[in-house]
C-alpha positions in Angstrom: 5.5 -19.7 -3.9 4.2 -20.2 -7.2 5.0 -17.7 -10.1 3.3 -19.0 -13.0 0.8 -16.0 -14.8 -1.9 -18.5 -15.7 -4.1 -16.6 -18.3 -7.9 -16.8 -18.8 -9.3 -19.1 -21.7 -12.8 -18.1 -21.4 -14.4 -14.9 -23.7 -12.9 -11.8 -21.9 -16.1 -10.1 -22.6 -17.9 -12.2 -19.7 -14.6 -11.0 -17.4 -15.0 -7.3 -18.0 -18.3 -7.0 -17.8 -18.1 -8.6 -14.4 -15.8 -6.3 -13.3 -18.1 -3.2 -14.2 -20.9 -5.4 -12.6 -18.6 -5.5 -9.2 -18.3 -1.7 -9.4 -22.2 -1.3 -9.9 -22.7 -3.7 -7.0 -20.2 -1.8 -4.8 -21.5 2.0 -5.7 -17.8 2.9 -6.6 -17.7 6.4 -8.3 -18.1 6.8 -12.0 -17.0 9.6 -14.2 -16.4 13.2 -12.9 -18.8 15.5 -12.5 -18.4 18.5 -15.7 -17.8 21.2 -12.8 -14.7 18.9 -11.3 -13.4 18.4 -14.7 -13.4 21.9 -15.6 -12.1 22.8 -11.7 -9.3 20.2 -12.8 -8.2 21.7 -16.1 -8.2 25.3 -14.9 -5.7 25.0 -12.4 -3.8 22.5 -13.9 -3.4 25.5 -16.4 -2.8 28.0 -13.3 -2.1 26.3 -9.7 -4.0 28.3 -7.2 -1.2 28.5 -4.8 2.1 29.5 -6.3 5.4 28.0 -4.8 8.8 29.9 -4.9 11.2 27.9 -3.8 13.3 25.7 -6.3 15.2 22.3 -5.9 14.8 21.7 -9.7 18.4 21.1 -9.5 18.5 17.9 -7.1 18.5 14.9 -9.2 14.8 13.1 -7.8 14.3 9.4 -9.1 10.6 8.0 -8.7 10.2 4.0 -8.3 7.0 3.0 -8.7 5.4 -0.3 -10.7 5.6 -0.5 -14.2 3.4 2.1 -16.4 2.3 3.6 -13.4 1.2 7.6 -14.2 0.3 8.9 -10.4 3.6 9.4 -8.8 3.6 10.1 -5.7 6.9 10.3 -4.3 10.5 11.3 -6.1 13.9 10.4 -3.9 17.0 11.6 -3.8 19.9 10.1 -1.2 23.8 11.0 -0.7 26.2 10.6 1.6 27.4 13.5 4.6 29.9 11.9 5.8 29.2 8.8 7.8 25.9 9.6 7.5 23.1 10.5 5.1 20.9 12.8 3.7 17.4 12.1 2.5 15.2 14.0 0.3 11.8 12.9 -0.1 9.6 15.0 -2.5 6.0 13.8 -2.2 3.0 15.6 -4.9 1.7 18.8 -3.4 -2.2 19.2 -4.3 -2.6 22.1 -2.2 -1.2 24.0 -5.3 -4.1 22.8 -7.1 -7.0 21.9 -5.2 -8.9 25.3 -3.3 -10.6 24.0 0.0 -14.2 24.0 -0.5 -14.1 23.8 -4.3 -15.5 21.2 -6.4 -12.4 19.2 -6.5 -11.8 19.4 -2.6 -15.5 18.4 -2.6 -15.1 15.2 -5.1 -11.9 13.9 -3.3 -13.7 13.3 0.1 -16.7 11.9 -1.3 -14.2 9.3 -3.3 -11.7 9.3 -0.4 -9.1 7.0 -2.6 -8.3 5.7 -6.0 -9.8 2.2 -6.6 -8.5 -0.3 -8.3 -9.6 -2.6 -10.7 -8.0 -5.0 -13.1 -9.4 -3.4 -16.4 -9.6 0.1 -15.2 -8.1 2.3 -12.3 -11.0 4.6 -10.4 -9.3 7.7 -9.5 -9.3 10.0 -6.3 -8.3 13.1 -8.9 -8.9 13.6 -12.6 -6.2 12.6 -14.7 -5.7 16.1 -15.5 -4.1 16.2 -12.1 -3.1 12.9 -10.6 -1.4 11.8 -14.4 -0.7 15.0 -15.4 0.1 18.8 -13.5 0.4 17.0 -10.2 2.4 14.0 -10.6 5.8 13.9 -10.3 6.6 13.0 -14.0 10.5 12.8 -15.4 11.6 15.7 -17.0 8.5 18.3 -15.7 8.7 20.7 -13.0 6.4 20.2 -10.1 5.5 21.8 -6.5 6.0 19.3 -4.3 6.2 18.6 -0.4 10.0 18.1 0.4 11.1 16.2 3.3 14.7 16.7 4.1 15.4 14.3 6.5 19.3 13.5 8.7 20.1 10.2 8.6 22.3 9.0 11.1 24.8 6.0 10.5 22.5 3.7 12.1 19.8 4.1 10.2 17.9 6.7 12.9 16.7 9.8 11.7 18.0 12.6 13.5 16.2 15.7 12.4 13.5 16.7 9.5 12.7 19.6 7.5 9.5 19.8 5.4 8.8 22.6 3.0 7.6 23.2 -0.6 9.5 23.8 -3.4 9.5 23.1 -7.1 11.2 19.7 -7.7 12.4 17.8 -11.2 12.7 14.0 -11.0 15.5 12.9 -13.9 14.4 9.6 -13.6 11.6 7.3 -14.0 12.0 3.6 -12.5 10.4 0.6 -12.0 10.9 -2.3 -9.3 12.4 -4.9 -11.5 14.4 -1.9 -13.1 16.2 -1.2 -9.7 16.4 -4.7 -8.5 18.5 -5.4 -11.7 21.0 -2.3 -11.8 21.9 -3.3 -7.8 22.4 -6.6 -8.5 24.7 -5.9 -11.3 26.3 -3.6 -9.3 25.3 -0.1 -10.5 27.5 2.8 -9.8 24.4 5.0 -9.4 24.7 6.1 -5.5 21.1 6.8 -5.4 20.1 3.7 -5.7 23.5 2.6 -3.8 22.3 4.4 -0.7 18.2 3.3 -1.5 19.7 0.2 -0.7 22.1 1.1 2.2 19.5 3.1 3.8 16.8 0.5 3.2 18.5 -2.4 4.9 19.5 -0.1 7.9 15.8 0.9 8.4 14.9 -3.0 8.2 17.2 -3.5 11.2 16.3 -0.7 12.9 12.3 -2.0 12.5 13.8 -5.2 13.6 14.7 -3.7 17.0 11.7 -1.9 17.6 9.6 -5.0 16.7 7.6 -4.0 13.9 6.0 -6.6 12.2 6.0 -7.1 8.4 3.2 -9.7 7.4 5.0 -12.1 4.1 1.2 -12.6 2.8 1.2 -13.3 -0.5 0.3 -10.6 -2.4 -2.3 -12.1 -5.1 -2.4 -10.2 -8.2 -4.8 -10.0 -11.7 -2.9 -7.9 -14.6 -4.0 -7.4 -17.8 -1.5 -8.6 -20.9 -0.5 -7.0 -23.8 -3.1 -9.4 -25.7 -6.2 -8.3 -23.6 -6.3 -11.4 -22.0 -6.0 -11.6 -18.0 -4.0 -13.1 -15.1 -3.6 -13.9 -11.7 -0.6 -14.7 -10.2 1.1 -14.5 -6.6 4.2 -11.7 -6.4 6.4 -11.9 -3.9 8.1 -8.5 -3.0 11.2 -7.7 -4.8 14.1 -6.0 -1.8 14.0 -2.8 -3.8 10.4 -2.6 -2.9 11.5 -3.1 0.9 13.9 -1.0 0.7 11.9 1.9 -0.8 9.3 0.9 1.9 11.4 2.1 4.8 11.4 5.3 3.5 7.8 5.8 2.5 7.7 4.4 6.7 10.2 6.4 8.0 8.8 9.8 6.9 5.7 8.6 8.2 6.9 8.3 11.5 8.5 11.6 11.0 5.3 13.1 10.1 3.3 11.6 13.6 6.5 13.2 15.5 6.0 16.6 14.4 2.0 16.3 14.6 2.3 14.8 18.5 5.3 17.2 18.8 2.7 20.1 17.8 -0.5 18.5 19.5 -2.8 18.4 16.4 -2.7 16.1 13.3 -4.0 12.5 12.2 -2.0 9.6 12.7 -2.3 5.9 11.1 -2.8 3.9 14.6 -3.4 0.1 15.3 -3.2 -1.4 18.6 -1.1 -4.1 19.9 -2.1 -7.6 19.2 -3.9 -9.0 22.0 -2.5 -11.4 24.4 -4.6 -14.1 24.1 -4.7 -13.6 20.5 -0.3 -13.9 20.8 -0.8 -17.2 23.1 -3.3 -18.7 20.5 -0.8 -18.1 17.6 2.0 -19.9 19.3 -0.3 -22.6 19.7 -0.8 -22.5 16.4 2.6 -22.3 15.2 3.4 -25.4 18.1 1.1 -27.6 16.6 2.2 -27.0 13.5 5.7 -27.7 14.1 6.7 -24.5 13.2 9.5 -23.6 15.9 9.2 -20.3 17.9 12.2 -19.7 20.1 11.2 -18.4 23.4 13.1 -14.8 23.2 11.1 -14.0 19.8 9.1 -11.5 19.4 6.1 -11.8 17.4 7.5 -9.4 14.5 10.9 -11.2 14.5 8.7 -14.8 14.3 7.0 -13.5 10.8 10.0 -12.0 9.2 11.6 -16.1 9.8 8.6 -17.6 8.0 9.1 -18.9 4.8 6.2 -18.6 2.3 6.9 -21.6 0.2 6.4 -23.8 3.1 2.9 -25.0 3.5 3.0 -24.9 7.6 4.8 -21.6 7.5 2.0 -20.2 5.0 -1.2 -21.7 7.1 0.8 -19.4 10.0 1.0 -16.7 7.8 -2.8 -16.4 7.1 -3.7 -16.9 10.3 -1.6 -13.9 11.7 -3.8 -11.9 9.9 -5.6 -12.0 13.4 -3.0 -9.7 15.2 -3.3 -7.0 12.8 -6.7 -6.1 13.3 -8.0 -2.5 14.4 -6.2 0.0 12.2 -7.5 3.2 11.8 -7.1 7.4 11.6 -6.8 8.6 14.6 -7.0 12.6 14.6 -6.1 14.9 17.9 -5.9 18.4 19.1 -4.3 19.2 22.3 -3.3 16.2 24.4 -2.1 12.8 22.4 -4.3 10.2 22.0 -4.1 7.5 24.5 -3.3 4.6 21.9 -0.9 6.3 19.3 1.3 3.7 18.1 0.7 1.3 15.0 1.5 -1.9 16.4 3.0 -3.2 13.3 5.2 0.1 12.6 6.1 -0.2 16.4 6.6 3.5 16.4 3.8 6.2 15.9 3.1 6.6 12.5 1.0 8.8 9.7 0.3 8.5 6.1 1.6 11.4 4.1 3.2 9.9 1.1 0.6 9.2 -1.5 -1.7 12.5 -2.2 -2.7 11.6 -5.7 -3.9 7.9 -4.7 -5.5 8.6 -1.1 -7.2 11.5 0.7 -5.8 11.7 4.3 -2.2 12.4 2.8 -2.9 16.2 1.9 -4.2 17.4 4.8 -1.1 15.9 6.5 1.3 17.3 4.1 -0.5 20.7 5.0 -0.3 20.1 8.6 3.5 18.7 8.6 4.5 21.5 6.5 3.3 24.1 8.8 4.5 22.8 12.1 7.9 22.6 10.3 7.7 26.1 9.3 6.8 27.2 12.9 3.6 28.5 11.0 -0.2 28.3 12.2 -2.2 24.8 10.8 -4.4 26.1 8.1 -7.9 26.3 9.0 -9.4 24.0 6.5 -7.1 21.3 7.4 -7.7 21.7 11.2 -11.2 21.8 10.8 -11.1 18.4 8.1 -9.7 15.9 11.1 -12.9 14.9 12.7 -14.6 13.6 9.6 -11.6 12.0 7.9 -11.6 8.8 9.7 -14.8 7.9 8.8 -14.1 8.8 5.2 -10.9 6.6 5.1 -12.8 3.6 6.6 -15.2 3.9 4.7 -13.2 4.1 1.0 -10.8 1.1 2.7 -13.3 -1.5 3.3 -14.8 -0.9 -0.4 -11.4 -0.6 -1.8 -10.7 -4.0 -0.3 -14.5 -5.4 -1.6 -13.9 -4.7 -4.7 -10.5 -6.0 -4.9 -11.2 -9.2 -3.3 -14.6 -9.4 -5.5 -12.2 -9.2 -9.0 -9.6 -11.2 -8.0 -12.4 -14.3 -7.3 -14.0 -13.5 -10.4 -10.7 -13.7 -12.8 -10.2 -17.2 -10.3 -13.4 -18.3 -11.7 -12.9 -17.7 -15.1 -9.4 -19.0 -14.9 -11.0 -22.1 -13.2 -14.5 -22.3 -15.2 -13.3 -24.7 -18.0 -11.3 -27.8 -15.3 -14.5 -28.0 -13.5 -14.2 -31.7 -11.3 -11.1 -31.1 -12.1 -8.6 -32.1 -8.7 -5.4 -30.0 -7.7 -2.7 -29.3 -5.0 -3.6 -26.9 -2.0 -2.7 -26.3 1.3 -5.2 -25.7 3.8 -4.7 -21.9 5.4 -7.6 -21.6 7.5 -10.5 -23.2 9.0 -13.8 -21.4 10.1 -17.2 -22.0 10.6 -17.8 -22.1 7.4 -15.5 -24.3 6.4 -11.6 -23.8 5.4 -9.7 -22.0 3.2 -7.4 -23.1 0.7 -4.4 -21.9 -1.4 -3.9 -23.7 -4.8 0.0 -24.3 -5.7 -0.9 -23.7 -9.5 -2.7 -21.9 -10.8 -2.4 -18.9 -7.9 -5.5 -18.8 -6.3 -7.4 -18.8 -2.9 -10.5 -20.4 -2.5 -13.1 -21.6 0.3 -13.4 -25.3 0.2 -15.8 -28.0 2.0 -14.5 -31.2 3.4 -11.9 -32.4 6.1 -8.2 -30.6 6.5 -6.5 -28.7 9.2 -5.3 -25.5 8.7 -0.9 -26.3 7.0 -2.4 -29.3 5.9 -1.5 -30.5 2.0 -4.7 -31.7 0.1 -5.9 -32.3 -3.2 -9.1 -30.1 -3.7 -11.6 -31.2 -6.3 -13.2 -28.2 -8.3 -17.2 -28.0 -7.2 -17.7 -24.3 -8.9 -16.5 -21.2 -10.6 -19.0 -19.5 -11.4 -17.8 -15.9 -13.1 -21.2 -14.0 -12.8 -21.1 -14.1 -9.2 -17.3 -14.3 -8.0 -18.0 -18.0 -7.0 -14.9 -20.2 -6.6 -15.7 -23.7 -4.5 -13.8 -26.7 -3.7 -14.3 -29.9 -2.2 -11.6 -32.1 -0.2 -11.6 -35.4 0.7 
């Protein structure tokens, strides 16, 4: 898969004014309102719920992506005996945020932060989600602390959540990790992230979980002011410190089922038909699939850089279809699982960045506790599905809306121009197409099945609209 940043030679005016343009179009959220400001910078002065317990002496790490200010989570792993010990403090905005006040108010209208290439649209002022809430290095914070057993199989064996006041020592990023493990760092925490990490991979593996190697297409911002897009493939740290963002998520649905109310993050299984139609695909691509595999343990042996395994890789996008929030009281639901997860499941990990998290940090916390679920929370489950759907196909709009305009910029001055692609899909409306260089994704008219390699002559790119078009023949 192509690495290159490929930068935009066009006036970066045009670009960020399409990007505000995008956000019009979309209706995303603008500035706070005064009274959710103030609400903000009030209790990040005085937290409204108090928390006495203190862990300020565990040594917490976050990992997150370079520069990034909302952090979420903070980590801490060691050894007892053969097996581990996992402490996973997550941000705890029930300390600041009152149910029913202007900031509980704001954050389900919002529902999550948005993200743009020039400008991040937050679920929570910055006051909070940069600031009194975030897990910074070197601050005391409440957070939500999941103490999770670890057998030495990878399987957790028992959870704790409570709140307590946390301190993360460290602040890393991806790359940062990737390079102290490969040169062999005698840091266990990031020994065991590792250790732990590959277990849980294995144990996914087993279940038959599903981990979908799309490319993930990315625009950043330089230094200069100028803009890129580029594909990134996943670094292992970030796989690694995957598993345990997923497996205290599957702790989390365990205590909710365990207690009969909650929300969990569900998605059926892939269809049948939809299973027999991919290894069609994959057969007449040449792509083998050995008889015993799975569908999960097919994807994971896909190799990105190959054009037939890529065309296969777009096109399972087709068996994960149907996630949602699925909120219960009393008996489970009857579809629980997240097909992909293989396991039930439940987003609790990132409070600052999406709205569902908090009220099952609140939840998780109480059943833990052998406490009563707090009223609000209860009461919140029947309208957050719609709230989360709602925020995720906008979040996705915009995304997809900035990405093809930076493509057209990018692309605005080669016009008739001819390049290497690979067709990934065919519709109705003609195929899609993946450029080798520069990294972009494009619709495209003219003759090619989908793993095909083409050369794809430039028709448009037209910023103003998001308008990227080839031609093949």
């Amino acid at each position: 898969m192509p690495r290159q940043v490929v930068t935009v030679d066009v006036d970066n005016t045009e670009l960020v004014q399409r990007f505000q343009a995008i956000r019009d179009e979309f209706k995303v959220p603008g500035d706070f309102p005064p009274e959710v400001v103030a609400e903000a910078a009030r209790v990040a002065a005085e937290p409204v719920e108090v928390v006495d317990r203190d862990e300020t002496a565990i040594p917490f790490l976050t990992l997150d992506p370079p520069g990034s200010m909302d952090l979420d989570q903070a980590l801490h792993i060691e050894r007892n005996g053969p097996n581990y010990r996992v402490r996973y403090a997550i941000a705890c905005l029930t300390s600041f945020i009152a149910p029913g006040g202007a900031l509980d108010t704001e954050a389900r209208r919002r529902g999550q932060t948005i993200y743009c290439p020039d400008r991040r649209v937050p679920l929570h002022p910055p006051e909070l989600s940069e600031g009194a809430a975030s897990l910074l290095p070197d601050q005391v914070r409440p957070a939500y602390v999941w103490d999770m057993a670890v057998d030495a199989s990878g399987e957790g064996t028992s959870v704790e959540v409570y709140r307590a006041l946390v301190r993360s020592v460290d602040r890393f990023d991806y790359g940062q990790v990737q390079s102290m493990i490969d040169r062999g760092t005698s840091d266990e925490r990031l020994v065991l992230l590792k250790e732990v990490g590959l277990l849980r991979i294995a144990r996914e593996a087993d279940r038959g979980g599903a981990n979908l190697p799309i490319p993930d297409q990315i625009v950043d911002r330089q230094d200069d002011g100028t803009y890129a897009v580029r594909f990134r493939p996943p670094l292992p740290a970030e796989d690694w410190n995957a598993q345990i963002s997923l497996m205290t998520g599957m702790a989390a649905a365990e205590l909710m089922l365990g207690a009969g109310v909650g929300i969990l993050r569900s998605m059926p299984p892939a269809d049948d038909r939809a299973v027999q139609r991919f290894r069609r695909q994959a057969k007449a691509l040449g792509v083998p699939w050995h008889g015993k595999q799975n569908y999960g343990e097919f994807l994971r042996s896909l190799d990105r850089t190959n054009p037939k395994h890529l065309a296969l890789i777009y096109e399972a996008t087709g068996l994960f279809r149907g996630a949602g929030y699925t909120p219960f009281e009393g008996a489970a639901p009857e579809q629980p699982e997240h097909a992909a997860v293989a396991s039930t499941y439940a987003h609790v990990t990132a409070p600052l960045r999406r709205l569902v998290d908090r009220f099952g940090l609140a939840i998780c916390a109480a059943i833990s506790a052998g406490e009563e679920v707090p009223a609000w929370a209860r009461e919140a489950l029947p309208s957050l599905p719609e709230i989360m759907k709602t925020t995720d196909q906008l979040a996705s709009g915009v995304n997809r809306a900035c990405v093809d305009a930076t493509e057209a910029a990018i692309l605005s001055p080669r016009m008739g121009e001819e390049f290497d692609a690979v067709v990934v899909d065919r519709g109705d409306k003609g195929a899609t197409i993946q450029l080798l260089d520069p990294a972009v994704v494009a619709s495209a008219d003219g003759p090619g099945d989908a793993g095909a390699e083409v050369r794809a002559r430039l028709a448009m790119a037209e910023v103003a609209t998001s308008t990227v078009r080839f031609t093949l023949g």
